[in-house]
MIVOKOL-509538 format. One record per residue (C-alpha): x, y, z; residue in three letters; chain. Coordinates in Angstrom, 2 decimals. Layout:
[[X,Y,Z],"ALA","A"] ...
! end
This chain:
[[93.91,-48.38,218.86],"UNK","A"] [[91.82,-51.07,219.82],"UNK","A"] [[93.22,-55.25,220.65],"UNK","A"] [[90.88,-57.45,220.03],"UNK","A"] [[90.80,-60.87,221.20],"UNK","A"] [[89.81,-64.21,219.26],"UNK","A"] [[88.78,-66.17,222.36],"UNK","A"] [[86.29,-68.45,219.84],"UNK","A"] [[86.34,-67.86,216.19],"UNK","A"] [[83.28,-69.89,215.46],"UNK","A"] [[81.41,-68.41,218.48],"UNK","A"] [[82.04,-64.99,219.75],"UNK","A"] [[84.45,-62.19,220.09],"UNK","A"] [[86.15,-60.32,223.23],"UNK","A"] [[86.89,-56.89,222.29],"UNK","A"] [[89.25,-55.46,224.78],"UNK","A"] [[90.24,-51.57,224.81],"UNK","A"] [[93.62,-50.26,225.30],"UNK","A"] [[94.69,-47.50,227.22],"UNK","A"] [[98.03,-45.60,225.57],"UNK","A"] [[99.99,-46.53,228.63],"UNK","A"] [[99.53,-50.55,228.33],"UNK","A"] [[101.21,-53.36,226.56],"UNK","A"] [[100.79,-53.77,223.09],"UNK","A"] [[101.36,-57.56,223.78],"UNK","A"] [[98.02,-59.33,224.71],"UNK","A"] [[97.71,-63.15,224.53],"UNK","A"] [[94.28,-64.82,224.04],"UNK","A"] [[93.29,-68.27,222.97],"UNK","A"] [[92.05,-69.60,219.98],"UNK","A"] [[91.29,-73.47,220.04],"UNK","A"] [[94.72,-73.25,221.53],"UNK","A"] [[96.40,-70.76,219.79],"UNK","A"] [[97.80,-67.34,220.86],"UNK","A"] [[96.87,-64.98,219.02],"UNK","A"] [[97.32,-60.22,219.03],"UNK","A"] [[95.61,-58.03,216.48],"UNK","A"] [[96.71,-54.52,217.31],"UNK","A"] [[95.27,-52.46,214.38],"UNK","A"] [[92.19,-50.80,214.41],"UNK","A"] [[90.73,-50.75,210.82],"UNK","A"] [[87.24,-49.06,211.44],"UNK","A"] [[88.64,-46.21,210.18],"UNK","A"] [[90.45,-47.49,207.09],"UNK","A"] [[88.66,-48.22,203.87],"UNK","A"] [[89.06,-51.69,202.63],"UNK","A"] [[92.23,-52.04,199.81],"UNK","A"] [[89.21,-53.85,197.65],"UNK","A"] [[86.84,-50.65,198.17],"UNK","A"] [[89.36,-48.32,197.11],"UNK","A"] [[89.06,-45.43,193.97],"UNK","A"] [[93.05,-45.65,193.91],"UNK","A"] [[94.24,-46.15,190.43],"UNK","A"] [[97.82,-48.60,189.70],"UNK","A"] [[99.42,-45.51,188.79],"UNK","A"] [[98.96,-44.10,192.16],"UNK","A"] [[99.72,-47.18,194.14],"UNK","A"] [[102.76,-47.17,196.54],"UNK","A"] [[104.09,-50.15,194.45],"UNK","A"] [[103.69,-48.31,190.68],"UNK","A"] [[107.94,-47.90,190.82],"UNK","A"] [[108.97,-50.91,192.21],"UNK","A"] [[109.86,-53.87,190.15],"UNK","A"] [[109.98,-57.55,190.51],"UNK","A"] [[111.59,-60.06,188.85],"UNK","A"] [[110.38,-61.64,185.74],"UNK","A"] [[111.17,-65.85,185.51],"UNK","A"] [[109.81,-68.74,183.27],"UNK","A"] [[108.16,-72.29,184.38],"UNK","A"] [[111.90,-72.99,186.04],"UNK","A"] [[112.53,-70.17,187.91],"UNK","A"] [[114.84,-68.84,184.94],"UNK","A"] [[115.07,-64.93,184.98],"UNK","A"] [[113.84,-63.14,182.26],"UNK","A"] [[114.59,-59.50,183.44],"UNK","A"] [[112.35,-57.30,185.67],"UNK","A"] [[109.14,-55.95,185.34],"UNK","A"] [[106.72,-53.30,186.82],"UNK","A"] [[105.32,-54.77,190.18],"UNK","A"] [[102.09,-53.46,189.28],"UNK","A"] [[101.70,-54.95,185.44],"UNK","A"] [[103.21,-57.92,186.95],"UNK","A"] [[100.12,-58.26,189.16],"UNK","A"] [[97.15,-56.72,187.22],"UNK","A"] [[95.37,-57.94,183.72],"UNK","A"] [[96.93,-61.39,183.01],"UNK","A"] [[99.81,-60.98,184.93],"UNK","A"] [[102.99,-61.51,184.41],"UNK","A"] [[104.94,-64.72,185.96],"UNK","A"] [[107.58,-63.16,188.30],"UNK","A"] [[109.47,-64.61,191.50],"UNK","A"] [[108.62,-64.37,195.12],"UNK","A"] [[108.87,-66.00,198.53],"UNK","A"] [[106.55,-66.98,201.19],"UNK","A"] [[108.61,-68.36,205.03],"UNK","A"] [[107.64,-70.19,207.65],"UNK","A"] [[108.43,-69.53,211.21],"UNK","A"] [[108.13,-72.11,213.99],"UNK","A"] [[108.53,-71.67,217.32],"UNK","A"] [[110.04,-75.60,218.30],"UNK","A"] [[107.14,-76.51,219.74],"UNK","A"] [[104.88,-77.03,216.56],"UNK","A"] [[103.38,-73.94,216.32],"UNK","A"] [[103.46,-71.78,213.03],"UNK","A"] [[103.19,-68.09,213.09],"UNK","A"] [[100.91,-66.60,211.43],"UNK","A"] [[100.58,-62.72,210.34],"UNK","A"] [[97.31,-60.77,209.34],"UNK","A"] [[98.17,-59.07,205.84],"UNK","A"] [[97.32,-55.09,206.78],"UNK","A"] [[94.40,-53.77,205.52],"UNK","A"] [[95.85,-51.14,203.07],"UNK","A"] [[97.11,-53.98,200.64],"UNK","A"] [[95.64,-53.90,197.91],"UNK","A"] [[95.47,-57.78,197.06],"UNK","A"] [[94.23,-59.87,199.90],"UNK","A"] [[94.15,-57.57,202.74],"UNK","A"] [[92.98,-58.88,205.61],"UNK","A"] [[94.23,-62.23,205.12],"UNK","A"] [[96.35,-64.62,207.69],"UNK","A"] [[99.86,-65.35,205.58],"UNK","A"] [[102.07,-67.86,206.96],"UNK","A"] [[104.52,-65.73,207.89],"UNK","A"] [[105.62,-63.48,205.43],"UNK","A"] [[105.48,-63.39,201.70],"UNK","A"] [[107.27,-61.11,199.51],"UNK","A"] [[109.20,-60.85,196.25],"UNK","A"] [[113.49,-60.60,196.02],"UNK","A"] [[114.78,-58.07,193.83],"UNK","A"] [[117.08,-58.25,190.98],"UNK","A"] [[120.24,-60.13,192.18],"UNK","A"] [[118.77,-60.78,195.68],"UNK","A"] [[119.08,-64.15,197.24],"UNK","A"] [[115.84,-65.81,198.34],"UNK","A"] [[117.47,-66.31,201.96],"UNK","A"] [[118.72,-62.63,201.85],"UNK","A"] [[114.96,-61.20,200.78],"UNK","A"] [[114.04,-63.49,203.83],"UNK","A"] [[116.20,-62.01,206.25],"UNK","A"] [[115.15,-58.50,205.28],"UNK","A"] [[111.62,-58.69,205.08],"UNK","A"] [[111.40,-60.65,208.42],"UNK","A"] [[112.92,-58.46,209.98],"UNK","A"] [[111.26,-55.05,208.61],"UNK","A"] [[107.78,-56.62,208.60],"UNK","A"] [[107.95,-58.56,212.04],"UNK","A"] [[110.77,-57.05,213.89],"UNK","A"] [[112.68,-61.12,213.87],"UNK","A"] [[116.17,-60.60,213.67],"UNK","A"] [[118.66,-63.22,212.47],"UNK","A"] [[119.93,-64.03,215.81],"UNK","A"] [[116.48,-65.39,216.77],"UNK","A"] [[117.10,-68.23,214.53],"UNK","A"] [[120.05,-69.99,212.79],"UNK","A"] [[118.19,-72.57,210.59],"UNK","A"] [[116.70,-70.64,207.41],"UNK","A"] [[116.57,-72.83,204.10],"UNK","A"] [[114.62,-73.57,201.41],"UNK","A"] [[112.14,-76.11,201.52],"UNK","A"] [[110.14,-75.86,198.63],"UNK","A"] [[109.44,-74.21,195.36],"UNK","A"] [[106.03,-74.43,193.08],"UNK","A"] [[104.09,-72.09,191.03],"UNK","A"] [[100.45,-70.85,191.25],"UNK","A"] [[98.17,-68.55,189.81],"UNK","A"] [[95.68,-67.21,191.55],"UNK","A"] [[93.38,-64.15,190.99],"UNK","A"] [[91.72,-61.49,194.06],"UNK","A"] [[88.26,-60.09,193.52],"UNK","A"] [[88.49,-57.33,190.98],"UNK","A"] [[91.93,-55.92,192.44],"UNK","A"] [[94.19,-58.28,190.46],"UNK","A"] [[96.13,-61.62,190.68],"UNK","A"] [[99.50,-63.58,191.51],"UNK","A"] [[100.82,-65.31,189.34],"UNK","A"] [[104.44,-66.65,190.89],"UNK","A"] [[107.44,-68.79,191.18],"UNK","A"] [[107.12,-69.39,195.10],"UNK","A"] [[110.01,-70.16,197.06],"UNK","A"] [[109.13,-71.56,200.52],"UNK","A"] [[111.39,-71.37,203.33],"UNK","A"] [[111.66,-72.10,207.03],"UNK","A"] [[113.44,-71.36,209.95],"UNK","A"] [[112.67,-72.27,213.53],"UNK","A"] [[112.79,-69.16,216.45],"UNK","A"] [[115.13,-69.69,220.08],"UNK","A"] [[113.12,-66.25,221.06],"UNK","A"] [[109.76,-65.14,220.02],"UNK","A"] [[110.13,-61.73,220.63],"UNK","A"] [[108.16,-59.65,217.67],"UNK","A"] [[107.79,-55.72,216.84],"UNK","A"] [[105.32,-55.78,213.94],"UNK","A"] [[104.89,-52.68,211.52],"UNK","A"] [[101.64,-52.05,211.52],"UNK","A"] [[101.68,-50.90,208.11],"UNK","A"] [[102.70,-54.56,207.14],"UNK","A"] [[101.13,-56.27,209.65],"UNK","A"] [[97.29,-56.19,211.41],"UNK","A"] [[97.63,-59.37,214.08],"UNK","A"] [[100.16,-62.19,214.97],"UNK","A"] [[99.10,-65.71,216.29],"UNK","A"] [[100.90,-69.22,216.61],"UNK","A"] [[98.77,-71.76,215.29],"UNK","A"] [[99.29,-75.36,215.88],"UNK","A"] [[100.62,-75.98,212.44],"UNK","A"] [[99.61,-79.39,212.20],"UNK","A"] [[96.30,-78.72,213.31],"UNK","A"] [[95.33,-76.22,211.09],"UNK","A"] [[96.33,-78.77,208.49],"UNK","A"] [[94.15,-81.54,209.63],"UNK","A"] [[91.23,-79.23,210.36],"UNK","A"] [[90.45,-76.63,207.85],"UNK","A"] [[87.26,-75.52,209.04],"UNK","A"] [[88.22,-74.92,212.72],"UNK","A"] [[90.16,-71.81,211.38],"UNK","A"] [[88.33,-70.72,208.05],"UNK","A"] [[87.15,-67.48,209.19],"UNK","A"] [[91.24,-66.60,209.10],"UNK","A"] [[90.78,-66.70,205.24],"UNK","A"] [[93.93,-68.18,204.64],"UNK","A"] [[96.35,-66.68,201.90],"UNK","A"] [[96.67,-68.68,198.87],"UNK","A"] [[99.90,-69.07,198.57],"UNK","A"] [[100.27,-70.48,202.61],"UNK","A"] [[97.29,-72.85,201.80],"UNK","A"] [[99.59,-74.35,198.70],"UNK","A"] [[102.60,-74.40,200.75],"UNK","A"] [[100.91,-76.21,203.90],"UNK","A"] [[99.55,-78.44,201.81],"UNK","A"] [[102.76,-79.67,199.88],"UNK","A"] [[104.40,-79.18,203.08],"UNK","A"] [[102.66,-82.18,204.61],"UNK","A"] [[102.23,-84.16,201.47],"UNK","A"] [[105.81,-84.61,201.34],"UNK","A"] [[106.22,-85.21,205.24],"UNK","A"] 
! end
């Protein structure tokens, strides 16, 4: 396993190895920004590379939840039709987490997903199922992706809620109902699964805002671009 830090992301790179005995919590700085990526991928073929038919995708028996224009549901559909062809509109979720001090945490999408692996998410995006709260999902998938816990925070809510449609490569598209939410961390402690997860870094939120091309080698998700964006429109 190899942690590689971003000490300049227009400039250069510091690759650091690690021995099995060490920390698997290295800081580095980024314009400012602290910032881990603990997965190796050189020996992982790229989700968009990949001969894997839908049928044989981890996600061909999960379901997600159908909605129309207003967030109405319309019953559930295959997770995988929902997100390949035309799509299908459906609901989902995308948090952010602060740390009180204006930073937002972002989280490297692992590079085994099969639509925009590789790409920084602000912090976690994923979709509720039937008869799941959005706060609920939240809770869970926080705390399964990232290791955050409730008790590290006591302010989640919804913030926002818009829909988009966007399409990746050849691999598919999302086409959602996005429910944004935010909470604010008293302890930053994080366990990512790897599986989930390939870096953490705290980004000066409004800075990455205001300056777009400091941090465009991230390649942003889609979904956190829309959200920043209506985030501080409304501010």
């Amino acid at each position: 396993m190899i942690c590689t830090i971003l000490w300049n992301v227009r400039q250069r790179l510091a690759v650091l190895g690690r021995s099995p005995g060490a920390s698997s919590r290295v800081e580095g700085i980024l314009m400012g920004t602290a910032v881990l990526l603990f997965m190796s991928t050189d020996d992982i073929e790229p989700a968009g590379s990949s001969s894997e038919g839908p049928a044989e995708h981890e996600n061909a028996d999960q379901d997600v939840v159908a909605v129309d224009a207003d967030d109405t549901p319309e019953g559930t559909v295959n997770r995988l039709k929902a997100h390949t062809g035309d799509g299908i509109r459906h609901r989902a979720f995308t948090v952010l987490v602060f740390d009180g001090e204006g930073n937002v945490l972002l989280a490297q999408r692992a590079p085994t997903k099969r639509l925009w692996d590789t790409h920084w998410d602000g912090t976690v995006a994923s979709h509720p199922v039937e008869g799941q709260t959005q706060l609920a999902a939240t809770e869970e998938r926080l705390e399964e992706e990232l290791g955050i816990t409730p008790d590290q925070y006591d302010d989640l809510r919804v913030t926002d809620k818009f829909e988009y449609k966007r399409y990746y490569l050849d691999q598919g598209l999302e086409w959602e109902v996005c429910s944004v939410l935010q909470c604010t961390l008293n302890d930053r402690t994080l366990d990512p699964d790897e599986s989930e997860v390939a870096g953490v870094m705290w980004v000066p939120y409004e800075r990455l805002h205001e300056n777009p091309k400091w941090y465009r080698q991230l390649r942003l998700c889609p979904w956190f671009e829309i959200a920043m964006r209506r985030d501080f429109a409304d501010g």
